[in-house]
Structures are given as C-alpha cells and as structure tokens.
N, CA and C atoms as an extended XYZ file, in Angstrom:
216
Properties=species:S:1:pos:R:3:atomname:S:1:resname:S:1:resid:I:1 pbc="F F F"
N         0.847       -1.155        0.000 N   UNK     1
C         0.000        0.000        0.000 CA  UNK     1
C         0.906        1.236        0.000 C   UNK     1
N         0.185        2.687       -0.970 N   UNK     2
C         1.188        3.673       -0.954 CA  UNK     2
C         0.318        4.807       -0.152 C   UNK     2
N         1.116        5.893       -0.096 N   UNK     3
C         0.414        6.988        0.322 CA  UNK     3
C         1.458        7.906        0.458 C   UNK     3
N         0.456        9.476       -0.006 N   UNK     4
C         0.780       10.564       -0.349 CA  UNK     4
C         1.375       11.086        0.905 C   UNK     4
N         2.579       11.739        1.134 N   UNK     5
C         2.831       12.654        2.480 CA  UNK     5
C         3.294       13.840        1.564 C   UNK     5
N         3.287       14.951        2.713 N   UNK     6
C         3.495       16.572        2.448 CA  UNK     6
C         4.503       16.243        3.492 C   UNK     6
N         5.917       16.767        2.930 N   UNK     7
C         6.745       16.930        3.854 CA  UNK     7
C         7.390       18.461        3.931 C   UNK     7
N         7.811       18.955        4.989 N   UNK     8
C         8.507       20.536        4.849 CA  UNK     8
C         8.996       20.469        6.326 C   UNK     8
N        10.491       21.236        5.869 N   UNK     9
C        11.357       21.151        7.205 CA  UNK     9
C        11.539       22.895        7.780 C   UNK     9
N        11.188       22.899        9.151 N   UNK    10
C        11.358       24.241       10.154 CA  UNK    10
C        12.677       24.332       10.227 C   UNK    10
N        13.027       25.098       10.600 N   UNK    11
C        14.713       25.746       10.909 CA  UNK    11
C        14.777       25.106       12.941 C   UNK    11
N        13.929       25.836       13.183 N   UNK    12
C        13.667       25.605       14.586 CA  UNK    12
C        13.176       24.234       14.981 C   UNK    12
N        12.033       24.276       14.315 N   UNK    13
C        11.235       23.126       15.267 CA  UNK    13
C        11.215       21.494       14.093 C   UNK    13
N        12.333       21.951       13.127 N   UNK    14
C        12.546       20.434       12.840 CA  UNK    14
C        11.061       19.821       11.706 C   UNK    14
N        11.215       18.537       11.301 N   UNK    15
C        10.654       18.384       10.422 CA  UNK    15
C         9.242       18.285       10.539 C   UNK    15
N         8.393       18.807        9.488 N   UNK    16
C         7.007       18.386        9.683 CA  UNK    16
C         6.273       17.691        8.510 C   UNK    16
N         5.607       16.498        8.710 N   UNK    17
C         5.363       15.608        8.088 CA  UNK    17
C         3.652       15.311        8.117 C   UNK    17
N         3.116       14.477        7.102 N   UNK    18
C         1.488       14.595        7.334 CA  UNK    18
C         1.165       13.948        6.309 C   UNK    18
N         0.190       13.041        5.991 N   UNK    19
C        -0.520       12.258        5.178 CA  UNK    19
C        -1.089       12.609        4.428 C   UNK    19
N        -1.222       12.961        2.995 N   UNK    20
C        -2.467       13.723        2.828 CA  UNK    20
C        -4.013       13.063        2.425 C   UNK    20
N        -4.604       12.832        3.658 N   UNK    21
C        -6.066       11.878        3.926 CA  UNK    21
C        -6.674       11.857        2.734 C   UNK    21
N        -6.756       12.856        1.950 N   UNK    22
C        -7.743       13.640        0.997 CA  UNK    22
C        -7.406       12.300        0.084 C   UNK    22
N        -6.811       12.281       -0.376 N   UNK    23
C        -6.689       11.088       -1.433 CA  UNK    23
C        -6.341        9.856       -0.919 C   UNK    23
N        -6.515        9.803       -0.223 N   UNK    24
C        -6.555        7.718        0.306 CA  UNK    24
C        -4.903        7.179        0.154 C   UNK    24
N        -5.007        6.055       -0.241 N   UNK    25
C        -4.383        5.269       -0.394 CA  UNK    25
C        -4.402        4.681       -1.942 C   UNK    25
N        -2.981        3.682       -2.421 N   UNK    26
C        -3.506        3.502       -3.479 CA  UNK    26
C        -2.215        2.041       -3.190 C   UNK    26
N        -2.695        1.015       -4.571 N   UNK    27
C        -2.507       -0.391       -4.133 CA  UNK    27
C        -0.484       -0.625       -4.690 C   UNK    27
N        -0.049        0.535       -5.695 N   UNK    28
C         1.280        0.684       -6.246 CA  UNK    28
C         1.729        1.986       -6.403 C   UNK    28
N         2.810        1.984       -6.390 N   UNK    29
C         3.635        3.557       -6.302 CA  UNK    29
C         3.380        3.900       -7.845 C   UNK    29
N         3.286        3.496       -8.792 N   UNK    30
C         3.000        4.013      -10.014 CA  UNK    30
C         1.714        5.100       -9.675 C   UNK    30
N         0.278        4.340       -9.097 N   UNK    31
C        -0.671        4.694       -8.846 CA  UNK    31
C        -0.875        5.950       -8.180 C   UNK    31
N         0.022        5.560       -7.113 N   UNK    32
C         0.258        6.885       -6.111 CA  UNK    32
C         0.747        8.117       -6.941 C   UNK    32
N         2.220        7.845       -7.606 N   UNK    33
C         2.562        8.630       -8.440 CA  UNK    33
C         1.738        9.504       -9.075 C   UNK    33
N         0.969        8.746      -10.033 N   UNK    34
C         0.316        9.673      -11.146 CA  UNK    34
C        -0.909       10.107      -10.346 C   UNK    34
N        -1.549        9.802       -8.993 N   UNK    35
C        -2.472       10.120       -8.617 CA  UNK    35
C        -1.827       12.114       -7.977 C   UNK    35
N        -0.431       11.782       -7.607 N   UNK    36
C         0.331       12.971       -6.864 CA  UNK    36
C         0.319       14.053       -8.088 C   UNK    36
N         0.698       13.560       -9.343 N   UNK    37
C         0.658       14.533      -10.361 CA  UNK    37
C        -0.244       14.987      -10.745 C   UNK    37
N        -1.143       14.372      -10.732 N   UNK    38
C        -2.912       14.865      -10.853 CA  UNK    38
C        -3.432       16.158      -10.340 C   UNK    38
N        -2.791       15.682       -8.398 N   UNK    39
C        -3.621       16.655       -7.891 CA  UNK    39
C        -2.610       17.781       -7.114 C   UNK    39
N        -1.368       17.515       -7.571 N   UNK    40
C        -0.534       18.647       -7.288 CA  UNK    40
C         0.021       19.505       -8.515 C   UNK    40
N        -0.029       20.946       -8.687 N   UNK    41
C        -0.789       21.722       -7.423 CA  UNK    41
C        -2.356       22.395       -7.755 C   UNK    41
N        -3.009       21.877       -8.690 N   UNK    42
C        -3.923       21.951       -8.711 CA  UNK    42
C        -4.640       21.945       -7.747 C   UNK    42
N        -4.784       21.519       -6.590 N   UNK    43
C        -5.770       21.021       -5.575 CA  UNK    43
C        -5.166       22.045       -4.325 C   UNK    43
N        -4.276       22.505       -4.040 N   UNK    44
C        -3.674       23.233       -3.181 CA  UNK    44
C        -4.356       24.835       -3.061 C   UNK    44
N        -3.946       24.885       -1.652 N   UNK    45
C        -4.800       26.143       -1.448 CA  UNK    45
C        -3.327       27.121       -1.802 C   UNK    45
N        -3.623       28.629       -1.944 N   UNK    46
C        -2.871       29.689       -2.451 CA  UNK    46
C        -1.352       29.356       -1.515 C   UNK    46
N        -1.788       29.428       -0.042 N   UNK    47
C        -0.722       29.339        0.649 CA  UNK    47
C         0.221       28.048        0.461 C   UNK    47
N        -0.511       26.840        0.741 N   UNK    48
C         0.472       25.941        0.081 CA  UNK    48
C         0.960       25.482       -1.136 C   UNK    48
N         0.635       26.007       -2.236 N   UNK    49
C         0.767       26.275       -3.567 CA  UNK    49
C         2.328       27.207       -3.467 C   UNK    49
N         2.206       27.889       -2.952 N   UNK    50
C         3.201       28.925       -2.951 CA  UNK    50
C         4.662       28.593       -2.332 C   UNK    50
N         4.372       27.677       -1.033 N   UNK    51
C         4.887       26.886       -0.364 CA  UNK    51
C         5.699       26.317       -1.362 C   UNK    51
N         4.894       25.249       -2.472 N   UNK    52
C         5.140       24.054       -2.799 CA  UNK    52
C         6.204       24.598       -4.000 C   UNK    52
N         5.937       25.547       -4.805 N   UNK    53
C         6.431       26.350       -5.969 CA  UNK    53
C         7.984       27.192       -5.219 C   UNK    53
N         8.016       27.480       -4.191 N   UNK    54
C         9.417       28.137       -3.609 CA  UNK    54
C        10.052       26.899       -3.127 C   UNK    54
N         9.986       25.672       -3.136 N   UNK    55
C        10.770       24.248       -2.606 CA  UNK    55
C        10.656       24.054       -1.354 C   UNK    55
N         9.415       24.949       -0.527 N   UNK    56
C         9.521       24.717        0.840 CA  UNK    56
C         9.045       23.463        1.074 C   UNK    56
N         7.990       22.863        0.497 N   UNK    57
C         7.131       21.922        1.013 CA  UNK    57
C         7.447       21.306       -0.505 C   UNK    57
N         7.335       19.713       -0.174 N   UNK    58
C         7.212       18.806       -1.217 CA  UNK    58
C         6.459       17.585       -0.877 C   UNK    58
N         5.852       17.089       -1.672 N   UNK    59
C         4.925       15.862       -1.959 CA  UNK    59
C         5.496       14.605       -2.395 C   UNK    59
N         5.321       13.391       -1.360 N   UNK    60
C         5.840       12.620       -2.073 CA  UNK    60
C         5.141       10.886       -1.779 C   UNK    60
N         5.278       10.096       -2.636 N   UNK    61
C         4.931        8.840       -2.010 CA  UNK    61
C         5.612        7.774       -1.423 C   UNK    61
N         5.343        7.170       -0.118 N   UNK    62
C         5.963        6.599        0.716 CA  UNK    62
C         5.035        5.427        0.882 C   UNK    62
N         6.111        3.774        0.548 N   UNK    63
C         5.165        3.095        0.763 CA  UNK    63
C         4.908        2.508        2.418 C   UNK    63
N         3.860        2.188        2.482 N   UNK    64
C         3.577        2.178        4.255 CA  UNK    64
C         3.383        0.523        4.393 C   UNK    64
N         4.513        0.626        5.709 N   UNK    65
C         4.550       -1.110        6.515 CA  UNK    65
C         3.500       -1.017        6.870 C   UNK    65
N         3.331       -2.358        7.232 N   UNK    66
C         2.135       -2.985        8.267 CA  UNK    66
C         2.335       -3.207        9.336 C   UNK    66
N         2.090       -3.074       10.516 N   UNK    67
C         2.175       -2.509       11.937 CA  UNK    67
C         2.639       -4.075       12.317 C   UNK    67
N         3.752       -4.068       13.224 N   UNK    68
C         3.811       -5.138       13.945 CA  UNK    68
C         2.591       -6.028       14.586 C   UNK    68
N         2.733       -7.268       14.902 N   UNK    69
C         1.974       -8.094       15.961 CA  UNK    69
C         2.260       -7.740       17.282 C   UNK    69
N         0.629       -7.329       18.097 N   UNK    70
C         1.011       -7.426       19.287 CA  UNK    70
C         0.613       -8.103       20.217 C   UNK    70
N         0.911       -8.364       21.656 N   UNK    71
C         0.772       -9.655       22.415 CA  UNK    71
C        -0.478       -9.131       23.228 C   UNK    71
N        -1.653       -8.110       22.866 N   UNK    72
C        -2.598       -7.877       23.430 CA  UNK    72
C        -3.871       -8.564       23.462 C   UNK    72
C-alpha cells in the first residue's frame, strides 16, 4: 500500500510531516505517483501552492509497513 505525504522542514522546530487523507491510499507507487501529479498543485490552497512552488514543502509517495503483531 502507498500513500501521499506533504513533507517541509522548520529551521527551529525540525521536520514536519502529514498524510495527505484527501486522497486515500492507493494499491502501487506508479498509482500513487500519477495520482500525486494529478492533484498537485492543482488542488492546493494559495498558501500551500506557494509553499510548494518556492521548494519549501514537497509531496511525495511513501510506501507504508504494516504494523507489527502485538501480544494484546
């Protein structure tokens, strides 16, 4: 399984990272891919558009493990 993150790094307070919910999940990184090109930056509001266009913030797909077993 893939999924979209917004990543952008603070000077101070270090990196900030986030999922972007809005578009789900998808079953291959190809998928993810062209789903990221789709809706970036089309879909972005002014501020993070602006963000995304000066190299502050970037989009990318990361594929996601499956959570360990636990003994609960």
């Amino acid at each position: 399984m893939w999924a979209i993150m917004a990543v952008s790094l603070q000077l101070l307070s270090g990196p900030n990272v986030w999922a972007v919910k809005e578009e789900g999940t998808f079953t291959g990184q190809q998928e993810c891919e062209a789903a990221l090109a789709e809706a970036v930056p089309r879909t972005l509001s002014e501020d993070l558009r602006m963000a995304w266009e000066e190299g502050e913030l970037k989009y990318v797909c990361v594929k996601v493990r499956g959570a360990p077993a636990t003994d609960n």
